[in-house]
NUFI-590848 format. One line per 8 residues: their letters; for each residue y, z, x of N, C-alpha, C, O. Coordinates in nm, 4 decimals. Layout:
<nodes>
a = Y,Z,X,Y,Z,X,Y,Z,X,Y,Z,X; ... $
</nodes>
This chain:
<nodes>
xxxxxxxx = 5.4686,3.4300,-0.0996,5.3823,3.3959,-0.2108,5.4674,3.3375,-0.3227,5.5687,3.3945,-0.3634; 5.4265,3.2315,-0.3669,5.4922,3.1488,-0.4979,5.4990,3.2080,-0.5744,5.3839,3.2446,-0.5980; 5.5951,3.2713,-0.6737,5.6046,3.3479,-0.8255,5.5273,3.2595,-0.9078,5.5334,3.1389,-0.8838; 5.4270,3.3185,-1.0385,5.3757,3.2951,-1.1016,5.4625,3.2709,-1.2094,5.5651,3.3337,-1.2351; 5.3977,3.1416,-1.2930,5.5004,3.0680,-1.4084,5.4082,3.0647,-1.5378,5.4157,2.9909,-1.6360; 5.3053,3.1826,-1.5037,5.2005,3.1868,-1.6195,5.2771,3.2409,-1.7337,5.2368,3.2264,-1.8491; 5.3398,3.2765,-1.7170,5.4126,3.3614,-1.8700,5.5104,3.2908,-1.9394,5.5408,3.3219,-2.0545; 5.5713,3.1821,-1.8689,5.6736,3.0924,-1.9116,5.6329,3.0341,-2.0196,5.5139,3.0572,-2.0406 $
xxxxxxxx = 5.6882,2.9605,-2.1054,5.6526,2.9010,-2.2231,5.6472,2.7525,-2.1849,5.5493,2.6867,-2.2202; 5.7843,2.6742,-2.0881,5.7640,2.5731,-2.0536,5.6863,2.5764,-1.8549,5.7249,2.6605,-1.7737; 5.6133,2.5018,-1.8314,5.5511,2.5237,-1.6837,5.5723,2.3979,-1.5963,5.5711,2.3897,-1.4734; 5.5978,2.2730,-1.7174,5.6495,2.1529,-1.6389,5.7463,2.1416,-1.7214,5.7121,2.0671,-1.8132; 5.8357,2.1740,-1.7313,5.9363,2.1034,-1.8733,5.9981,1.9501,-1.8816,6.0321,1.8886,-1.9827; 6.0015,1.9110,-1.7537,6.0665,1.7826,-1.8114,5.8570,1.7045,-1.8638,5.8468,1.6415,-1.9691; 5.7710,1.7193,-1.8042,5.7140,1.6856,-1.8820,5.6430,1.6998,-2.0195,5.5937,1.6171,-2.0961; 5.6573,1.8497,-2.0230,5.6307,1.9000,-2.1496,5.7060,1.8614,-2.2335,5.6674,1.8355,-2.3475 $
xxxxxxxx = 5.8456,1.8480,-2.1896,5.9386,1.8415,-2.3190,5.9411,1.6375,-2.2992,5.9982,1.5803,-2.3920; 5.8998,1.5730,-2.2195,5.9293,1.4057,-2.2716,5.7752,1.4284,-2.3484,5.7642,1.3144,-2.3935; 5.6826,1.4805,-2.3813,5.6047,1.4587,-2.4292,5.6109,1.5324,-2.5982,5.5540,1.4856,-2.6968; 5.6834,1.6384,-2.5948,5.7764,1.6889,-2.7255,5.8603,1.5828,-2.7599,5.8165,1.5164,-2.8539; 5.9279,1.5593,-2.7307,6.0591,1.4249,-2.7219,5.9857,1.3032,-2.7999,6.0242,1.2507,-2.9044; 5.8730,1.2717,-2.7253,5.7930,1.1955,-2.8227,5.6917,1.2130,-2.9312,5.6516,1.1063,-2.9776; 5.6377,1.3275,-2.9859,5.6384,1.4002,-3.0955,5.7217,1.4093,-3.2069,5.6889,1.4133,-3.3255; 5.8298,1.4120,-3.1582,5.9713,1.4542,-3.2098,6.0071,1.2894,-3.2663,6.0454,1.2987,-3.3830 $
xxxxxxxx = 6.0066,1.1831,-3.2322,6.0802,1.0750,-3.2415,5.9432,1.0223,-3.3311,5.9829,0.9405,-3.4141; 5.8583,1.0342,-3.3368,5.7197,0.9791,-3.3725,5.7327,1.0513,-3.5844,5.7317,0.9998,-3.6962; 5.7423,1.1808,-3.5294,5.7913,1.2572,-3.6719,5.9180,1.2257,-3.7585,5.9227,1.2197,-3.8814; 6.0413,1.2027,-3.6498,6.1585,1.1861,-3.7140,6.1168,1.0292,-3.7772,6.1753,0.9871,-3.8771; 6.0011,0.9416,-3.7026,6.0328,0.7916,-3.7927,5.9913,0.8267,-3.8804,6.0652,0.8093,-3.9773; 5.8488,0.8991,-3.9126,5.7756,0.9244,-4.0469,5.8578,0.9917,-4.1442,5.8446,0.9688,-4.2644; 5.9664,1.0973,-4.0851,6.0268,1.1994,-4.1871,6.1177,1.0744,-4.2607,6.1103,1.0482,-4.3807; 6.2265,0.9856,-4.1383,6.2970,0.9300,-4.2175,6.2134,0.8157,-4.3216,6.2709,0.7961,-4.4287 $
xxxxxxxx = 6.1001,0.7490,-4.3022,6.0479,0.6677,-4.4194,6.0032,0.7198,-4.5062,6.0042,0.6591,-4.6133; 5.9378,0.8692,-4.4997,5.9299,0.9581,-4.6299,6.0261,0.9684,-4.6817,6.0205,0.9130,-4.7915; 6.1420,1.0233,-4.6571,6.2230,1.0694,-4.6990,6.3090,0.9658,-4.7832,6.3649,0.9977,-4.8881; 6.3157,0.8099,-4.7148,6.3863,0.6809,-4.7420,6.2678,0.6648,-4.9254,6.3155,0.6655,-5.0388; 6.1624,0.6563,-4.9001,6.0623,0.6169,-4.9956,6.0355,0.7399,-5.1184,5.9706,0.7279,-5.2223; 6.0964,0.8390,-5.0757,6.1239,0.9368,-5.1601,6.2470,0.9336,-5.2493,6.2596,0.9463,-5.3711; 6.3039,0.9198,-5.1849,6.5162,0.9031,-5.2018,6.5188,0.7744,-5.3262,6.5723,0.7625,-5.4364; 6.4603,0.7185,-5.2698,6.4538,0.5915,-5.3315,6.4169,0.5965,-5.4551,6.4779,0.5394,-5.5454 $
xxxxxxxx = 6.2938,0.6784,-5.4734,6.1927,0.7017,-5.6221,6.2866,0.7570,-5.6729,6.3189,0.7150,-5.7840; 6.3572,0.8578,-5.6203,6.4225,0.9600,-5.7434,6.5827,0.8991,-5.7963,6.6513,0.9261,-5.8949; 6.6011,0.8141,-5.6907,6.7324,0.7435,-5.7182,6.6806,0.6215,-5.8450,6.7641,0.5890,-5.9294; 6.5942,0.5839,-5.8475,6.5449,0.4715,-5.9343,6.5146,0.5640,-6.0701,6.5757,0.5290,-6.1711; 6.4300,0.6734,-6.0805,6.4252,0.7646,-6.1551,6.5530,0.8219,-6.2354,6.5494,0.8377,-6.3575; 6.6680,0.8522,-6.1554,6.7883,0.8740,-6.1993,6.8444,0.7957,-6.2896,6.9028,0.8339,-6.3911; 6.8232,0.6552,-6.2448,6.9145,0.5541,-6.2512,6.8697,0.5073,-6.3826,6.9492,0.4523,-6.4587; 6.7231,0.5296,-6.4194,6.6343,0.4777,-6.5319,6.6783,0.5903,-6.6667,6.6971,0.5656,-6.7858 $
xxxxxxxx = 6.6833,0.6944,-6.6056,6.7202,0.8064,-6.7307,6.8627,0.7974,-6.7573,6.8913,0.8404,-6.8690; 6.9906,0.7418,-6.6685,7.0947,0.7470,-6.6967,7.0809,0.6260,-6.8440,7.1157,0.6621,-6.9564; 7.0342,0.5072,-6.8207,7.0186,0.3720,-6.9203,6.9493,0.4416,-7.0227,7.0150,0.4669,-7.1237; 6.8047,0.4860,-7.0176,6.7364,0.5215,-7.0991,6.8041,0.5712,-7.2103,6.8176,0.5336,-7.3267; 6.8636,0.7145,-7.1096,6.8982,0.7684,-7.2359,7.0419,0.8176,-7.2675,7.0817,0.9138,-7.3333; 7.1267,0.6898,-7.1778,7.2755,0.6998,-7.2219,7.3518,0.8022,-7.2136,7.4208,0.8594,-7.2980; 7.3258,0.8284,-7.0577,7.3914,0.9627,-7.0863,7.5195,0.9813,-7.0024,7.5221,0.9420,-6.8857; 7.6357,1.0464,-7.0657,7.7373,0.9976,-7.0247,7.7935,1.0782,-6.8889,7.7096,1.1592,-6.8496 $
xxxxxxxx = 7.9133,1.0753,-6.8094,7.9292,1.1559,-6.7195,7.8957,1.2522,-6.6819,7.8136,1.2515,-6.5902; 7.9457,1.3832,-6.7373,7.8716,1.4950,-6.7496,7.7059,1.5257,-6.7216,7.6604,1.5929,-6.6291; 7.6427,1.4683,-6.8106,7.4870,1.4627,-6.8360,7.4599,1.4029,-6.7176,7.3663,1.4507,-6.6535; 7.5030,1.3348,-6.6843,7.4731,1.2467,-6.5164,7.4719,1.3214,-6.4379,7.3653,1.3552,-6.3863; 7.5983,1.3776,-6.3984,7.6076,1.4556,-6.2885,7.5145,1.5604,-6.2948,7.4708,1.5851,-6.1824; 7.4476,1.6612,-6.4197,7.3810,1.7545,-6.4217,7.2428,1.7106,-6.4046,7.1547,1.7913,-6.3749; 7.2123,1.5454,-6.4279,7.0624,1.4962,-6.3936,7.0474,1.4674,-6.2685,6.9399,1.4380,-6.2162; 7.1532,1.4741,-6.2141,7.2107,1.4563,-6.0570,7.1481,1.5478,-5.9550,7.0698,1.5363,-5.8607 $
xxxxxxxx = 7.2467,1.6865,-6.0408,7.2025,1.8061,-5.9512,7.0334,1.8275,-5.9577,6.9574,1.8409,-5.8618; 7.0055,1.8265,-6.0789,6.8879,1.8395,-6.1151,6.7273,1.7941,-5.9993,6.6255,1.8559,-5.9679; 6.7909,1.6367,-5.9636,6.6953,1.5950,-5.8603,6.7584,1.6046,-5.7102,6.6999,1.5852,-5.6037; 6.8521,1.6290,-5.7256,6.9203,1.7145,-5.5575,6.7962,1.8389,-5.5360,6.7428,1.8482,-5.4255; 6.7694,1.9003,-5.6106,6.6505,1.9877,-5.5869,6.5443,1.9336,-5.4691,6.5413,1.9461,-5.3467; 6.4371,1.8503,-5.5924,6.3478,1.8178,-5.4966,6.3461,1.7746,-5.4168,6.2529,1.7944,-5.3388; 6.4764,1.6654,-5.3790,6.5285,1.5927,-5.2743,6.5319,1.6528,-5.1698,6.4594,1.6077,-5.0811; 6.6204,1.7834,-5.1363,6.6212,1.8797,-5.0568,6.5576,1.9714,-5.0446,6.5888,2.0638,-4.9695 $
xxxxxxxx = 6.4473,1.9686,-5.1191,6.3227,2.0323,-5.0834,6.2427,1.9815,-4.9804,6.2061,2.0364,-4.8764; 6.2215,1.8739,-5.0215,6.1775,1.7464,-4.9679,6.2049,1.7055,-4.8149,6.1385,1.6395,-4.7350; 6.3412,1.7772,-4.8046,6.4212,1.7408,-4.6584,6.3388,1.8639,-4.5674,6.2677,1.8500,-4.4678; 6.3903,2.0315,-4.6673,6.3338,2.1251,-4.5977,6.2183,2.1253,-4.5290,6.2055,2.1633,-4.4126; 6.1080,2.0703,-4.6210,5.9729,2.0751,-4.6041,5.9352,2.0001,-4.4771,5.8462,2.0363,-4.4001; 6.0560,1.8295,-4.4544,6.0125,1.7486,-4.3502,6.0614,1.8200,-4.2249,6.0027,1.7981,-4.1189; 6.1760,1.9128,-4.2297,6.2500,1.9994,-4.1049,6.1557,2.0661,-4.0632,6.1307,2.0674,-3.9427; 6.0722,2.1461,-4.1651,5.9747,2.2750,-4.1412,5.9018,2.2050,-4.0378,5.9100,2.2408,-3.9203 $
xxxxxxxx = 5.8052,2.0715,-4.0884,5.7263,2.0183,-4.0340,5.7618,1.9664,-3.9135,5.6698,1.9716,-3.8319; 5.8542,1.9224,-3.8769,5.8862,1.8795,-3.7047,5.8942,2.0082,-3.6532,5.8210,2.0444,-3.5611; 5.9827,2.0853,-3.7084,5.9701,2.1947,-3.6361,5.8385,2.2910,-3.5538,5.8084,2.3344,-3.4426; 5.7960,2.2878,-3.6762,5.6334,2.3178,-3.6467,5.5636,2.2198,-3.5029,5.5411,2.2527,-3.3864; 5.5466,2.1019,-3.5705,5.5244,1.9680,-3.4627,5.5585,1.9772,-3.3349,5.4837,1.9589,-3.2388; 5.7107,2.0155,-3.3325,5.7424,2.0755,-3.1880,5.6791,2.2056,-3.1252,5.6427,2.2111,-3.0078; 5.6717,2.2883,-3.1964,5.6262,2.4296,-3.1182,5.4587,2.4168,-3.0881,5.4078,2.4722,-2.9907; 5.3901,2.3458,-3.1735,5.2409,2.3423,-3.1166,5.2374,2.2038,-3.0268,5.1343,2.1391,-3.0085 $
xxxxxxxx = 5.3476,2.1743,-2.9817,5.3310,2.0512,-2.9080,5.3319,2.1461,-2.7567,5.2465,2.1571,-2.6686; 5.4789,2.2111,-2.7741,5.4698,2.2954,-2.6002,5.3570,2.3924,-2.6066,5.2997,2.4168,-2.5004; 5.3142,2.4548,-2.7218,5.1956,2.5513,-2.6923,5.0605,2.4472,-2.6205,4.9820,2.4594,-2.5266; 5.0838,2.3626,-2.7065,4.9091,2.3085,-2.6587,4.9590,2.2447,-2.5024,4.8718,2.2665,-2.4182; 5.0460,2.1918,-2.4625,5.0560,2.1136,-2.3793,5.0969,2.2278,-2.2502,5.0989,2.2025,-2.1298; 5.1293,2.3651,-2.3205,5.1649,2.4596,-2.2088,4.9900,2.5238,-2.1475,4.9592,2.5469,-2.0305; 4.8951,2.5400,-2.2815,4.7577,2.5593,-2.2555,4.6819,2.4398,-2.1450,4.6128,2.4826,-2.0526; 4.6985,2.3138,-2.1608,4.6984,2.1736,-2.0747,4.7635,2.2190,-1.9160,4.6905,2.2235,-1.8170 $
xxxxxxxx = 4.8959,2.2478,-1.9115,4.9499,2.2254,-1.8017,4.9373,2.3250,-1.7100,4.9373,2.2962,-1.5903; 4.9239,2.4674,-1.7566,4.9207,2.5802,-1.6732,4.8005,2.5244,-1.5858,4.8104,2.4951,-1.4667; 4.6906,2.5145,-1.6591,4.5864,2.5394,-1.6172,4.5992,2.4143,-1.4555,4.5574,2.4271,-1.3405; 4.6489,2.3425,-1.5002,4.7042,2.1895,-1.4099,4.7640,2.2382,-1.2512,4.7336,2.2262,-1.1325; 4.8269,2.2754,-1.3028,4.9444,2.3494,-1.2199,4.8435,2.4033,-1.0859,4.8097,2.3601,-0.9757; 4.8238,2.5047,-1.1564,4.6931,2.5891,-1.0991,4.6269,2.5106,-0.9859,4.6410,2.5415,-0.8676; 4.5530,2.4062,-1.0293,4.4473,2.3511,-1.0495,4.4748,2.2317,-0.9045,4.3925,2.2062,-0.8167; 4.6267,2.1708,-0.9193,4.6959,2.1189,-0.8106,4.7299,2.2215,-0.7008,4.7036,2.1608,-0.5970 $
xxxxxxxx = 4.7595,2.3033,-0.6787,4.7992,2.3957,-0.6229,4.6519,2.4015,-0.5272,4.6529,2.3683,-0.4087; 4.5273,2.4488,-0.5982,4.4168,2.5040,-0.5375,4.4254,2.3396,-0.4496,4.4523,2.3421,-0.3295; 4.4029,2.2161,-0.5133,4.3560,2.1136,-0.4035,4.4424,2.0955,-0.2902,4.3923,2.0681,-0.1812; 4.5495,2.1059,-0.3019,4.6542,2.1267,-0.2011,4.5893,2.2287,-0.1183,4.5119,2.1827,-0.0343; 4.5971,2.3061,-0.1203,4.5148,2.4161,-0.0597,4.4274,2.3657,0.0400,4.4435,2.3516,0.1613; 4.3080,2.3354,-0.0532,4.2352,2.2515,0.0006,4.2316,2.1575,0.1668,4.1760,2.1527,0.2765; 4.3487,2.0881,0.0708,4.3712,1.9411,0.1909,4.4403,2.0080,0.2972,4.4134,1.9698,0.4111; 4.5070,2.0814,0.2859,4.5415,2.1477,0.3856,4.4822,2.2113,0.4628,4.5428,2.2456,0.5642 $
xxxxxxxx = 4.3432,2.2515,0.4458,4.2507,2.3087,0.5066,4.2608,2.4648,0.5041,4.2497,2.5295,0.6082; 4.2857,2.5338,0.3612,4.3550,2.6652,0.3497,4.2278,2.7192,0.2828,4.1542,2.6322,0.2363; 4.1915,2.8368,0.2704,4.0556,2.8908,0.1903,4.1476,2.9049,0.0279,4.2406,2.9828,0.0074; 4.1036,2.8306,-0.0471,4.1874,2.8315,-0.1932,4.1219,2.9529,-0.2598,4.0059,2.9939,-0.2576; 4.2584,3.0076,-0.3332,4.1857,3.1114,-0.3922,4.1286,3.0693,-0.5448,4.1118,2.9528,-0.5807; 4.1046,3.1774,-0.6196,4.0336,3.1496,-0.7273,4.1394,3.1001,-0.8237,4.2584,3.1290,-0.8117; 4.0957,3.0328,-0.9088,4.1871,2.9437,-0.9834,4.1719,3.0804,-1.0919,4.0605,3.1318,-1.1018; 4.2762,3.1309,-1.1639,4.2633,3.1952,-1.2989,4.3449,3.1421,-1.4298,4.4593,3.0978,-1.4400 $
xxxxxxxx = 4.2500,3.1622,-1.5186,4.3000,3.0808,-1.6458,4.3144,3.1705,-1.7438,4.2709,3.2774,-1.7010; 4.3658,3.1853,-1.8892,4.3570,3.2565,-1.9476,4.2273,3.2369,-2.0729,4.1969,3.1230,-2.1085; 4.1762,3.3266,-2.1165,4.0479,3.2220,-2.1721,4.1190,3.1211,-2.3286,4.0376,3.0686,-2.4046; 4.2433,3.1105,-2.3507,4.2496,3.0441,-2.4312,4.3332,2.8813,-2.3302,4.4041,2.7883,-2.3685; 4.2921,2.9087,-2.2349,4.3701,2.7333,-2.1485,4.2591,2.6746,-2.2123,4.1690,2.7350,-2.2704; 4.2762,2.5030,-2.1918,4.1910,2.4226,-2.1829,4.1610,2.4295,-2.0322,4.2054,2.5145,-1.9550; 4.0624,2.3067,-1.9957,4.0028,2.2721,-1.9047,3.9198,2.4040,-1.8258,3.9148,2.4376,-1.7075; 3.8600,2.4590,-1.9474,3.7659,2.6064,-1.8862,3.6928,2.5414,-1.7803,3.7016,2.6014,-1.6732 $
xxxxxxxx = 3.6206,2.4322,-1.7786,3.4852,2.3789,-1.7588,3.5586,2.3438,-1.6178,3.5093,2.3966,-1.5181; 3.6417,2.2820,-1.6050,3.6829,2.1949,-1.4875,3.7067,2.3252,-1.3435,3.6886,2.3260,-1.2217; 3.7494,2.4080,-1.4335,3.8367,2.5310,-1.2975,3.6978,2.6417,-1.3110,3.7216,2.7540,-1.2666; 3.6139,2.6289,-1.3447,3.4649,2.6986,-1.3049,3.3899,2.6343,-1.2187,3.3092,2.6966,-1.1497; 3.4080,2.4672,-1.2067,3.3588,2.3616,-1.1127,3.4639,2.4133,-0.9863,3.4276,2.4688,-0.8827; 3.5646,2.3885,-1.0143,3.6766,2.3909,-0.9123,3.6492,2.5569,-0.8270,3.6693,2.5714,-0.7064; 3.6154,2.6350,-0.8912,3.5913,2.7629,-0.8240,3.4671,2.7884,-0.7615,3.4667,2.8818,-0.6813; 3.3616,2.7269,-0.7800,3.2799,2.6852,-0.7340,3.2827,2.5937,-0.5646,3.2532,2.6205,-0.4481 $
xxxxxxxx = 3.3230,2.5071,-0.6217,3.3707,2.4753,-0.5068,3.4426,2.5421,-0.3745,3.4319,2.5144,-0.2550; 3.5207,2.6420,-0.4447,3.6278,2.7478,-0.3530,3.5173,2.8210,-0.2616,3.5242,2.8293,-0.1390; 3.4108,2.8743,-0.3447,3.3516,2.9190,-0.3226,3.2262,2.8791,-0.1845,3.1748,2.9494,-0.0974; 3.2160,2.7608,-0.2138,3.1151,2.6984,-0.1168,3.1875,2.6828,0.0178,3.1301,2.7033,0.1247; 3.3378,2.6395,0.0061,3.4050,2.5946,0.0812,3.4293,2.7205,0.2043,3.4231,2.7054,0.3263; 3.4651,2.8751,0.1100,3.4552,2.9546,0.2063,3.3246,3.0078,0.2924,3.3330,3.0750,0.3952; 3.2327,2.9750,0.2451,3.0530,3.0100,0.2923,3.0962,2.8997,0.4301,3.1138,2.9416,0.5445; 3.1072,2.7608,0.3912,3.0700,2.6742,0.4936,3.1918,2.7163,0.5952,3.1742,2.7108,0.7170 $
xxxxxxxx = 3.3076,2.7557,0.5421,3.4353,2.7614,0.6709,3.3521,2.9239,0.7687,3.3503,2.9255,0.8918; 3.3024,3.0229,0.6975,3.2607,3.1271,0.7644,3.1361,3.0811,0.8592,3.1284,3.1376,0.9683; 3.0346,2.9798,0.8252,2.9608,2.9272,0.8859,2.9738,2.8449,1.0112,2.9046,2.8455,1.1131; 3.0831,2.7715,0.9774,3.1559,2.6711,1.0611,3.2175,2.8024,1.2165,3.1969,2.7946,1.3376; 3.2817,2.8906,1.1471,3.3526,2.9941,1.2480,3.2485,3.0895,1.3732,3.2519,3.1229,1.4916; 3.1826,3.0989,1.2811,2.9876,3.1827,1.3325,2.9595,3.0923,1.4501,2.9249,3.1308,1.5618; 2.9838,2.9332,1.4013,2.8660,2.8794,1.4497,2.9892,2.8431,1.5862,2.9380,2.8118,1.6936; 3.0935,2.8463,1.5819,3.1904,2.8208,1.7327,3.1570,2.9813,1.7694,3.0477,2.9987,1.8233 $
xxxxxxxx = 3.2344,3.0930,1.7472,3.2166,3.1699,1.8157,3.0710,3.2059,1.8622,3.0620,3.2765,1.9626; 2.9668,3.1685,1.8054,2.8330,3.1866,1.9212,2.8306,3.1067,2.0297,2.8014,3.1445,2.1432; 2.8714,2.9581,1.9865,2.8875,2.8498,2.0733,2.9760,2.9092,2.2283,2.9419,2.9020,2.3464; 3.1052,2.9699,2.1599,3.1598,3.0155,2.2897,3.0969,3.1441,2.3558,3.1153,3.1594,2.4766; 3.0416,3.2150,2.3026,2.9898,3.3419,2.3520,2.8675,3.2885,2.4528,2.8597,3.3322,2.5676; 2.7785,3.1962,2.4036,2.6737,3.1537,2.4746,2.7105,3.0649,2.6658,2.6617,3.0766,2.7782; 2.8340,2.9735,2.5942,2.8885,2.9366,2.7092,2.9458,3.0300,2.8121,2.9578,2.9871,2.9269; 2.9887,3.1737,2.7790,3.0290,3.2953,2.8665,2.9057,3.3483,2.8978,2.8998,3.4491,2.9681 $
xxxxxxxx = 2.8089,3.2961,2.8567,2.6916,3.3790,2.9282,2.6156,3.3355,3.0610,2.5654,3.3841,3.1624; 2.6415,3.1961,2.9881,2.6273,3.0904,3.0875,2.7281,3.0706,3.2410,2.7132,2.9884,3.3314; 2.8211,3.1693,3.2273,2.9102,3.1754,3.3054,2.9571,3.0335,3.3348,2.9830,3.0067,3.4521; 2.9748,2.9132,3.2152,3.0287,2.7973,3.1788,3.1827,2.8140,3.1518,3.2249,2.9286,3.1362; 3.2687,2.7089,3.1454,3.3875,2.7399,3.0883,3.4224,2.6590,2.9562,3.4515,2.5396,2.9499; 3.4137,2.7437,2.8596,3.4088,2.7200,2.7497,3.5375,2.6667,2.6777,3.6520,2.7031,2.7043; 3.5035,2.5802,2.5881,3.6032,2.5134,2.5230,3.6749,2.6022,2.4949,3.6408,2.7166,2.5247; 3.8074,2.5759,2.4230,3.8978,2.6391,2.3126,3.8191,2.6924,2.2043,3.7217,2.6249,2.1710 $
xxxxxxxx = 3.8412,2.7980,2.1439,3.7709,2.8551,2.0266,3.8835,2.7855,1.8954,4.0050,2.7937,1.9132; 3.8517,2.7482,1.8234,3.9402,2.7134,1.7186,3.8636,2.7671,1.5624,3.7720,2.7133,1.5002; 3.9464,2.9004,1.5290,3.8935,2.9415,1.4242,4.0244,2.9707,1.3128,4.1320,3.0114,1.3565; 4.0037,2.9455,1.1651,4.1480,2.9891,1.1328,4.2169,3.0762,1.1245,4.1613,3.1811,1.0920; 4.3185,3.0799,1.1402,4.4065,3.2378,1.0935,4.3607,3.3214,0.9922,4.3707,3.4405,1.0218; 4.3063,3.2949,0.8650,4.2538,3.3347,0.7633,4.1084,3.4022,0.7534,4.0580,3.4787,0.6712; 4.0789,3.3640,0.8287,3.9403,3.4050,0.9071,3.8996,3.5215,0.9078,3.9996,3.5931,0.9135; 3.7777,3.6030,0.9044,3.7779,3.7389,0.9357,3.7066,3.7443,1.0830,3.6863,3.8546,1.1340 $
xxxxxxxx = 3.6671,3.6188,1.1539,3.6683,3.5984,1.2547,3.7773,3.5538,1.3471,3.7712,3.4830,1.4476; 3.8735,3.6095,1.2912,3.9830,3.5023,1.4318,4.0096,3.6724,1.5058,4.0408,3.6476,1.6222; 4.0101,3.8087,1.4892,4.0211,3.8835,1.5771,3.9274,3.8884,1.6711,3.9445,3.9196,1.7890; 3.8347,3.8595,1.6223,3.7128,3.8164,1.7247,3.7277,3.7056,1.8253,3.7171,3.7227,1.9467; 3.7437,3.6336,1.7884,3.8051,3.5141,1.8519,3.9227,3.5427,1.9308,3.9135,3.5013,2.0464; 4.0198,3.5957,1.9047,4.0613,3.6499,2.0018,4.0610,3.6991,2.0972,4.1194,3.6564,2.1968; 3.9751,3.8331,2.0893,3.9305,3.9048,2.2198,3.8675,3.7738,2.2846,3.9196,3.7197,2.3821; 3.7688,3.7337,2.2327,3.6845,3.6707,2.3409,3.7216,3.5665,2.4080,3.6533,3.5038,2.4890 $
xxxxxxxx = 3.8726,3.5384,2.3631,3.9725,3.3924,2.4826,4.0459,3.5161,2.5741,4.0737,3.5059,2.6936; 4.0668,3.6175,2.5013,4.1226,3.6965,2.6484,4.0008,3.7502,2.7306,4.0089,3.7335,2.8523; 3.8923,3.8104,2.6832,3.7865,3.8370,2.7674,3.7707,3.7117,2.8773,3.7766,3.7388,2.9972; 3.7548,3.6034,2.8426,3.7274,3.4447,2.9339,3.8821,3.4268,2.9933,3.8886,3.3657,3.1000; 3.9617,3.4565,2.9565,4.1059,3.4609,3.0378,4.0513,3.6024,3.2325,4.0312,3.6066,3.3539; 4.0594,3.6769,3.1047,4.0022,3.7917,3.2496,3.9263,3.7558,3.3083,3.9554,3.7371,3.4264; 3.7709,3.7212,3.2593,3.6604,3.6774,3.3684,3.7572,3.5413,3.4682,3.7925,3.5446,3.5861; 3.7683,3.4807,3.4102,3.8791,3.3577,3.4658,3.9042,3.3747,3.6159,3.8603,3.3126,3.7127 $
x = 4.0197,3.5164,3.6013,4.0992,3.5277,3.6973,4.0179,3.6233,3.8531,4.0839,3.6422,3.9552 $
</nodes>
C-alpha cells in the first residue's frame, strides 16, 4: 500500500513550488517598483529639505536617519508581504493538489480495471464537488463489476448443468466472488476427469 502524503505540506513540490517561484518573482517585481517609487519620493524629499532649509552636515545626516525609518519600514512591510504570498500560495495550492493526487490515483485505478476506493478529502480541499462525482462513480463501478461476476458465474454454473464444457470463468481477484469461482473450475476440473 502507497504511504499517504496527506499530512505533508508540499504533495507535488516541484509543482507547487514553480508555481510559488512564480508568486514569488511576480511580488519581488511589484516589491522592487514600490520600493524603487518609494526610495525615490523620500530621496527627492530629502534632497528638497537639505536646499530648503540649508542644512548643513550634521542636520543632513540626522534628516537622513530620520527617513531610513520609513524606508525600512517600508522594506519590512514588502518582506512580510511575500512572505505571507508564499505561505498561502503552498497552502491553497496544497488544498488544490492533494485532492488531485487522490483523484489521479482513483482513475488509474480505474483504467486498470481495479475497484477504486473512495477518494477522501479533508472538508477544507477544494474540488469537494468533483470527488463526490468521482465516488459516485466508484460506486456504480463496483455494483456493475459484482453484476458483471453474478452474471459469469451463473453463466458457468448453468453450462455444468448442462453437462456442457464451460468456458473459463474470469472473475477478479478482488472479487467476493472469485472463491466461488474457484471451487467451481475445480468442481468442472473433477467432473472432467
Amino acid at each position: 500500500m502507497k504511504e499517504s502524503r496527506r499530512g505533508a505540506l508540499l504533495i507535488e513540490p516541484y509543482k507547487q513550488l514553480k508555481f510559488g517561484v512564480m508568486f514569488l518573482l511576480l511580488n519581488l517585481v511589484f516589491a522592487v517598483l514600490t520600493l524603487t517609487v518609494f526610495g525615490y519620493y523620500l530621496w527627492d524629499i530629502y534632497q528638497a529639505m537639505i536646499r530648503f532649509f540649508q542644512l548643513d552636515e550634521a542636520q543632513s545626516l540626522v534628516t537622513m536617519q530620520k527617513l531610513q525609518v520609513p524606508f525600512l519600514a517600508a522594506v519590512a512591510l514588502l518582506a512580510l508581504f511575500i512572505m505571507t504570498t508564499l505561505y498561502f500560495s503552498v497552502y491553497y495550492t496544497h488544498r488544490i493538489y492533494g485532492p488531485l493526487v487522490s483523484i489521479r490515483r482513483f482513475l488509474d485505478q480505474l483504467i486498470q480495471g481495479e475497484n477504486p476506493g473512495v477518494i477522501q478529502v479533508r472538508n477544507t480541499d477544494q474540488l469537494q464537488d468533483l470527488v463526490v462525482r468521482l465516488n459516485g462513480i466508484a460506486e456504480q463501478h463496483v455494483k456493475l463489476q459484482k453484476t458483471d461476476s453474478i452474471v459469469a458465474v451463473n453463466q458457468y454454473i448453468e453450462a455444468l448443468i448442462q453437462e456442457k464444457s464451460p468456458s473459463a470463468l474470469h472473475v477478479p481477484q478482488n472479487d467476493a466472488l472469485y472463491s466461488v469461482a474457484l471451487r467451481l473450475e475445480r468442481l468442472s476440473q473433477k467432473r472432467a476427469r
